[in-house]
C-alpha positions as CSV (number, residue, x, y, z in Angstrom):
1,X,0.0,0.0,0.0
2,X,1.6,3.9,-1.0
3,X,1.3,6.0,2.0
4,X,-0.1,8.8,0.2
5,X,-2.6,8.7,-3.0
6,X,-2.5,12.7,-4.8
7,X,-5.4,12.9,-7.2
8,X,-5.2,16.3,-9.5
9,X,-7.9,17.0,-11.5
10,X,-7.4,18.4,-14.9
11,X,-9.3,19.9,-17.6
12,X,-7.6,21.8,-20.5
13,X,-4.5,22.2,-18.2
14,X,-1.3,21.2,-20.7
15,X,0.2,25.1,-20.0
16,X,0.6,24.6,-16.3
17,X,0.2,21.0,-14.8
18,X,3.8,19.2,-15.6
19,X,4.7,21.8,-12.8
20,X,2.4,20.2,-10.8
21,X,3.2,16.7,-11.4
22,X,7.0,17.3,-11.1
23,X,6.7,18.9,-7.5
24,X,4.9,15.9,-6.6
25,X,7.0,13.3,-7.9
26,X,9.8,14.2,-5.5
27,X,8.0,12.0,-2.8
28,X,8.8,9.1,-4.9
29,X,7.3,5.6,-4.2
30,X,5.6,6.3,-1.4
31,X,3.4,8.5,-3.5
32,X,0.7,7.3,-6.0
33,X,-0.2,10.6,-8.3
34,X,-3.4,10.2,-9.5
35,X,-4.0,12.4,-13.0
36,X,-7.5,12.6,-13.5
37,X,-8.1,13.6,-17.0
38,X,-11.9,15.5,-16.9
39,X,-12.7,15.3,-20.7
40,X,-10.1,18.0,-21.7
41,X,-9.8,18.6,-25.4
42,X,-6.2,19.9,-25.3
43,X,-3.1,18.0,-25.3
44,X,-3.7,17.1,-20.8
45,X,-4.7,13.4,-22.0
46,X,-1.5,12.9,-23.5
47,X,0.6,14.7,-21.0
48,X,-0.9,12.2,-18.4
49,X,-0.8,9.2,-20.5
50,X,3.4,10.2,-20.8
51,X,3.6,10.4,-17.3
52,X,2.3,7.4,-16.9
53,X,4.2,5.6,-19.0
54,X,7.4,6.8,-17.6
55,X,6.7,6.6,-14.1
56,X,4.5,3.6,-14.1
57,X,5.0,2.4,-10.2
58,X,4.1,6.1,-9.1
59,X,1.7,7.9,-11.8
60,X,-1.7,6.6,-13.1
61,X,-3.6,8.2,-15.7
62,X,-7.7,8.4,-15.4
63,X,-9.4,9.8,-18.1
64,X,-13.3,10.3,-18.2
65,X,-16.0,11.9,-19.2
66,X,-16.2,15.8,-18.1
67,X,-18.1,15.8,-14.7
68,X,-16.4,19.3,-13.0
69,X,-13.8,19.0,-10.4
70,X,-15.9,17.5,-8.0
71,X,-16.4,14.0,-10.0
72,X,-12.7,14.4,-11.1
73,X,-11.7,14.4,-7.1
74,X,-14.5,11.3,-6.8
75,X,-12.3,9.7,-9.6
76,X,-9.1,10.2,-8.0
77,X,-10.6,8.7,-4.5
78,X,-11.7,5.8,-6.6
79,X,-8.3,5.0,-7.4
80,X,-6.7,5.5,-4.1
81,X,-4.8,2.7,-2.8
82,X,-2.7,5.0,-0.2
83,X,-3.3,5.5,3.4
84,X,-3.9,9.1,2.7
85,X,-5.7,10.9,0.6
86,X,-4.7,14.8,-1.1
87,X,-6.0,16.9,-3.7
88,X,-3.4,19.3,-5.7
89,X,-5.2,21.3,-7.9
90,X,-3.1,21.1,-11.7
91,X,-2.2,25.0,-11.5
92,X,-0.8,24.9,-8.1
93,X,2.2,22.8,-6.8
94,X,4.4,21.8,-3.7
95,X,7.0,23.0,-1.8
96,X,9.5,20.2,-2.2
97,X,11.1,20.6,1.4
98,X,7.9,20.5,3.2
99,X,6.9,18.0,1.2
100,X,9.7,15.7,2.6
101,X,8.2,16.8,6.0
102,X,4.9,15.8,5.4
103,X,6.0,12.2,4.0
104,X,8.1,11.8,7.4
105,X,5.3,12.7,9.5
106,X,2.9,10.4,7.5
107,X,5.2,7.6,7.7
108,X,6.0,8.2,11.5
109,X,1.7,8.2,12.0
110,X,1.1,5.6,9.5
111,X,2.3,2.9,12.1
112,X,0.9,4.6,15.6
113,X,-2.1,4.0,17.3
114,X,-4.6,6.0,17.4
115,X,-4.6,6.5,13.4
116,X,-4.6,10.1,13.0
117,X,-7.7,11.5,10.5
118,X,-6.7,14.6,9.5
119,X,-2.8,15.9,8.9
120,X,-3.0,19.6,8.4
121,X,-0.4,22.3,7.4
122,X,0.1,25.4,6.0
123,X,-0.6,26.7,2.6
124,X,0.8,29.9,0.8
125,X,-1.5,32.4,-1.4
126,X,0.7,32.3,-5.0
127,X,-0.9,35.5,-5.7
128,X,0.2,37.0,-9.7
129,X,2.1,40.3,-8.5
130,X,2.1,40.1,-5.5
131,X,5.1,40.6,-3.5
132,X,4.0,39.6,-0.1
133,X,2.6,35.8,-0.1
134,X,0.5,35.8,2.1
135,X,0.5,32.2,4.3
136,X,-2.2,30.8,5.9
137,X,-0.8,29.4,9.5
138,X,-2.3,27.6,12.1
139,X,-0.1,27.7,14.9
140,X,-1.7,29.8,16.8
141,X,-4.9,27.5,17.3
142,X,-2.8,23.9,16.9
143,X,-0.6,21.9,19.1
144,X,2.3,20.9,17.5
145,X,4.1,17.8,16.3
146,X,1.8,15.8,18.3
147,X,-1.5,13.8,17.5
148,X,-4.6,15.7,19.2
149,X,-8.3,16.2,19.0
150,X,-11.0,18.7,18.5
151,X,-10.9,19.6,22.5
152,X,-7.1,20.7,22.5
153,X,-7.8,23.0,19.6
154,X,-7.2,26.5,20.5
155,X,-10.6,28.6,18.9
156,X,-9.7,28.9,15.4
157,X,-10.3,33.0,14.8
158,X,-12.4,34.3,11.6
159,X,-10.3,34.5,8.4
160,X,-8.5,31.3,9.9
161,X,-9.8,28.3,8.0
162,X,-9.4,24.9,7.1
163,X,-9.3,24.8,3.4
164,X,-8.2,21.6,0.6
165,X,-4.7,23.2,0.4
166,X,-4.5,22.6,4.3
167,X,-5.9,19.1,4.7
168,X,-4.6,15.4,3.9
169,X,-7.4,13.1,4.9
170,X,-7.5,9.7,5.8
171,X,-8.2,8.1,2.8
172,X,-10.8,5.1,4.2
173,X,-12.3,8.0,6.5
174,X,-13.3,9.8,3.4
175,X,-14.7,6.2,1.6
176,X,-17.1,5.3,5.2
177,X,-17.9,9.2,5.5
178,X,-19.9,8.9,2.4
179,X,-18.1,11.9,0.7
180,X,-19.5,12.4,-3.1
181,X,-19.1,15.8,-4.6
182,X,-21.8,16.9,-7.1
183,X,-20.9,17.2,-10.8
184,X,-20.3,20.1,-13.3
185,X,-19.9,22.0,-10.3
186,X,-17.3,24.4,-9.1
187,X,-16.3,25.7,-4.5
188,X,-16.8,21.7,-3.7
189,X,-13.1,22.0,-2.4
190,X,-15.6,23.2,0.7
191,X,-18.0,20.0,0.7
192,X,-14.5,18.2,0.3
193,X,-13.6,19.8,3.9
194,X,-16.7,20.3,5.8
195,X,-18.4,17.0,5.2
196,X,-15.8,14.9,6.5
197,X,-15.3,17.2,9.7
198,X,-17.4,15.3,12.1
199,X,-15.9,12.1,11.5
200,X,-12.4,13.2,12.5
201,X,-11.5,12.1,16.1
202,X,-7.6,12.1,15.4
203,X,-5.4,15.4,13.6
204,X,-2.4,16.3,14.2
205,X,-0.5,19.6,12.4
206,X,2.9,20.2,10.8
207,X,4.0,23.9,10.7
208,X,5.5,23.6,7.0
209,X,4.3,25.8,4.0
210,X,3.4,22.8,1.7
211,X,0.8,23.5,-0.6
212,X,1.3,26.6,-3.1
213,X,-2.3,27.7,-3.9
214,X,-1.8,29.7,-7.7
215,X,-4.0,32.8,-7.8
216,X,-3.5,34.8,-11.2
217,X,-5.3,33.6,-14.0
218,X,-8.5,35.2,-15.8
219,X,-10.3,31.9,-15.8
220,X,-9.7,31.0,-13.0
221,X,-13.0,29.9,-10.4
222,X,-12.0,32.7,-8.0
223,X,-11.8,35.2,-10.6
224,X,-14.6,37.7,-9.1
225,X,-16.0,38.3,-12.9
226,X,-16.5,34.1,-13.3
227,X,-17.8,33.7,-9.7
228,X,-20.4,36.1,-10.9
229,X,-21.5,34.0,-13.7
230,X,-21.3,30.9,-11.5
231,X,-23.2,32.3,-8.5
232,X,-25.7,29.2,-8.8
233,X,-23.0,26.5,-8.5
234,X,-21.9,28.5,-5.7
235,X,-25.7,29.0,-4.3
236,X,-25.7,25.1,-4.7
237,X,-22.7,24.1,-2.5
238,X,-23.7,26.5,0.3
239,X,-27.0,24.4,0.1
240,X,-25.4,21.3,0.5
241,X,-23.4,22.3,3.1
242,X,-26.6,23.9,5.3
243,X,-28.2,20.4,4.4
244,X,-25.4,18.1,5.7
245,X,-25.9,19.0,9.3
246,X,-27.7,20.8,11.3
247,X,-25.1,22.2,13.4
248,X,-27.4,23.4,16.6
249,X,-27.9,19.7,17.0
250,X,-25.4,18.7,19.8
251,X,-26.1,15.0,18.9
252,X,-25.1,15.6,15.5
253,X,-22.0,17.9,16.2
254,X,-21.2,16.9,20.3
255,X,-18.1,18.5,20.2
256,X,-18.4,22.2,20.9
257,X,-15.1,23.6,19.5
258,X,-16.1,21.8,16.2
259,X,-19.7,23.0,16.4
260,X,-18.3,26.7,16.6
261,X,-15.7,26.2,13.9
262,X,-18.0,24.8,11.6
263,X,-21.0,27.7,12.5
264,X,-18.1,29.7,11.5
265,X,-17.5,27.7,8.3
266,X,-20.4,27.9,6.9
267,X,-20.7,31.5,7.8
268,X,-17.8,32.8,5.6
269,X,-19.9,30.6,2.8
270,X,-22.7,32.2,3.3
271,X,-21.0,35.5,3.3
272,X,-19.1,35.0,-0.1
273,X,-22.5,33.7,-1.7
274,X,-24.2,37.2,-0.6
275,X,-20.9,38.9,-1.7
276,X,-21.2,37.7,-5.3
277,X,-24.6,38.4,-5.2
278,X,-24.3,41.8,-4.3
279,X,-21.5,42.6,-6.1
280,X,-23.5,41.7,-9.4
281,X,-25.9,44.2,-9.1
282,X,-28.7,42.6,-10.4
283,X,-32.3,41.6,-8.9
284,X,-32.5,38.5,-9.9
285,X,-29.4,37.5,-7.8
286,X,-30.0,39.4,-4.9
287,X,-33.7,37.7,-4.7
288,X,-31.4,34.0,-4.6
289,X,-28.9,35.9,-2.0
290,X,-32.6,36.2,0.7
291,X,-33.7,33.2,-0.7
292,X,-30.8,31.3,0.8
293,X,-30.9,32.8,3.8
294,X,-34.4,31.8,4.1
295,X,-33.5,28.2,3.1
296,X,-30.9,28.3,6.1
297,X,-33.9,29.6,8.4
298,X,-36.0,26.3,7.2
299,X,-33.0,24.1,8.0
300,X,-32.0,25.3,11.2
301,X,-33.7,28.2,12.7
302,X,-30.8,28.7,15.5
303,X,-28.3,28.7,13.4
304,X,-29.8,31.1,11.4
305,X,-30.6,33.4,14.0
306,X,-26.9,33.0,15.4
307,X,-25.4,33.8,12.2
308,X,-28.1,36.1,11.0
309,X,-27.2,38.3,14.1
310,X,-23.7,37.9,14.1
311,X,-21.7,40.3,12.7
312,X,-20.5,39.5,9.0
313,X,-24.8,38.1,9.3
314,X,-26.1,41.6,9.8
315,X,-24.1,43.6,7.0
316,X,-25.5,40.6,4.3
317,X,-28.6,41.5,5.3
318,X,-28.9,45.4,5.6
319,X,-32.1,46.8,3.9
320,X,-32.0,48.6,0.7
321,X,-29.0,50.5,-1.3
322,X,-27.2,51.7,2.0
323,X,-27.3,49.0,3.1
324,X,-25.8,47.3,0.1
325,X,-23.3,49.2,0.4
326,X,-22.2,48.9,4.0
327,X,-22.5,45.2,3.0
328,X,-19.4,45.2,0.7
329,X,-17.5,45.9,3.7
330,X,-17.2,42.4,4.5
331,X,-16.0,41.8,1.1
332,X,-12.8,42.0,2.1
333,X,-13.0,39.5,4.6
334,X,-14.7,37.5,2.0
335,X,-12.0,38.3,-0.5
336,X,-9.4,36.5,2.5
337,X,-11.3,33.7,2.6
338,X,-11.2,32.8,-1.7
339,X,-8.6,35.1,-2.8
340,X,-10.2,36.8,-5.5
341,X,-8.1,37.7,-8.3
């Protein structure tokens, strides 16, 4: 069995995924890189097929249909045969030293009891232009270089989150969890987190900046301009995630550090669906923006009101064009949470 199974989805992605792949194949054989091939119609079929080929003990190539990158993940945890499951988007890579880290740490866990769910570390925002990266740490709410649970977390503060880049699940965990992201649909990197959440007992966190999360091109999903257009794919995920649990259900969520951290979850995704919606300007959206809400009220009325009354809730839901506008203040904090190019 490979200790680690990395699935990257790709569609159309020959100008930027060998850099992927080769940051990856520096963990050697105990990696299995997994190249899902989503239907492209450029030359990504054949770039995975020659990886393949040349690294046969450490890269398979999937191709398929296209289903989005959710159904390319569910291909490339179909495929897994490592302890460990990650997801490395094709435009981003890894940082090769941490890297090394993370395969120590795996291997050093791999063979202790209790099995650790969750490995988490740091990623770093690749913004185009930017000369700060900006790194998304979690020391401060973490213990360190030790296997803990959800009651030794330190509160995780807002703008703090657990994201894809950050996680490296354990792969059967994901399988008996029942995780199965939609299709031709785009934000399920946040189903991918948040639906495995309450089955993690076991995490433990490595202070390295491994994943390198590419921000930069025009096409990209968290281009504000194509979030726009996608606000219903968006609209969806939030959905799914207020129907997955209904977090002021103790019995569903018993722990109460989780229960807050995922209230505080879903609230920066229900904040970046109003955002979008706002920032489009048009009727028709902002109708779907109090629409959700209201489907959120349906769900769980608590958490509704909790959020609803919070703070980032109250400038989503300021009445008219003042209040609008007061409401793009927490675009910004939105704009921390997806990176907006």
């Amino acid at each position: 069995m490979k200790l680690l199974s990395v699935a990257i989805p790709c569609y159309n992605s020959e100008a930027y995924m060998r850099n992927c792949i080769h940051s990856l194949l520096a963990g050697g054989e105990e990696v299995e890189i997994i190249i899902v091939d989503d239907g492209s119609r450029d030359g990504t079929a054949a770039i995975a097929d020659e990886y393949a080929e040349k690294y046969p003990t450490i890269v398979k190539a999937v191709h398929q249909e296209n289903g989005g990158h959710g159904e390319a993940v569910n291909a490339g945890l179909r495929n897994a045969t490592g302890l460990y499951f990650k997801v490395v988007d094709s435009d981003d890579w890894v940082s090769i030293s941490a890297y090394k880290e993370i395969l120590k740490t795996l291997e050093k866990l791999a063979g202790a009891k209790p099995m650790v769910d969750m490995l988490i570390s740091n990623f770093v925002y690749e913004k185009e232009g930017a000369k700060h990266k900006k790194v998304m740490s979690y020391r401060s709410a973490f213990p360190q270089d030790q296997v803990f649970t959800w009651d030794d977390v330190k509160f995780l503060h807002k703008g703090q989150y657990i994201l894809m880049h950050s996680v490296i699940y354990r792969t059967k965990l994901l399988r008996e969890c029942g995780l199965d992201l939609p299709k031709h649909t785009f934000y399920v990197d946040n189903i991918f987190v948040y639906h495995p959440l309450p089955h993690v007992k076991y995490l433990y966190y490595l202070d390295v900046n491994f994943y390198r999360y590419f921000i930069g091109r025009s096409d990209q999903s968290v281009n504000e301009s194509v979030m726009i257009g996608r606000i219903d794919q968006q609209l969806k995920v939030n959905r799914i995630m207020i129907d997955d649990y209904k977090l002021s259900d103790v019995r569903q969520i018993p722990n109460r550090k989780l229960r807050h951290y995922m209230k505080n979850y879903l609230e920066i995704i229900m904040v970046v669906s109003s955002i979008i919606a706002i920032r489009s300007g048009t009727k028709e959206n902002l109708e779907k923006k109090y629409e959700l809400w209201k489907y959120l009220k349906k769900k769980d009325p608590k958490t509704y009101y909790e959020l609803k009354w919070g703070v980032l809730g109250r400038t989503m839901n300021l009445p008219g064009r003042t209040g609008r506008k007061i409401s793009e203040v927490a675009y910004k904090i939105a704009n921390k949470f997806v990176g907006f190019n």
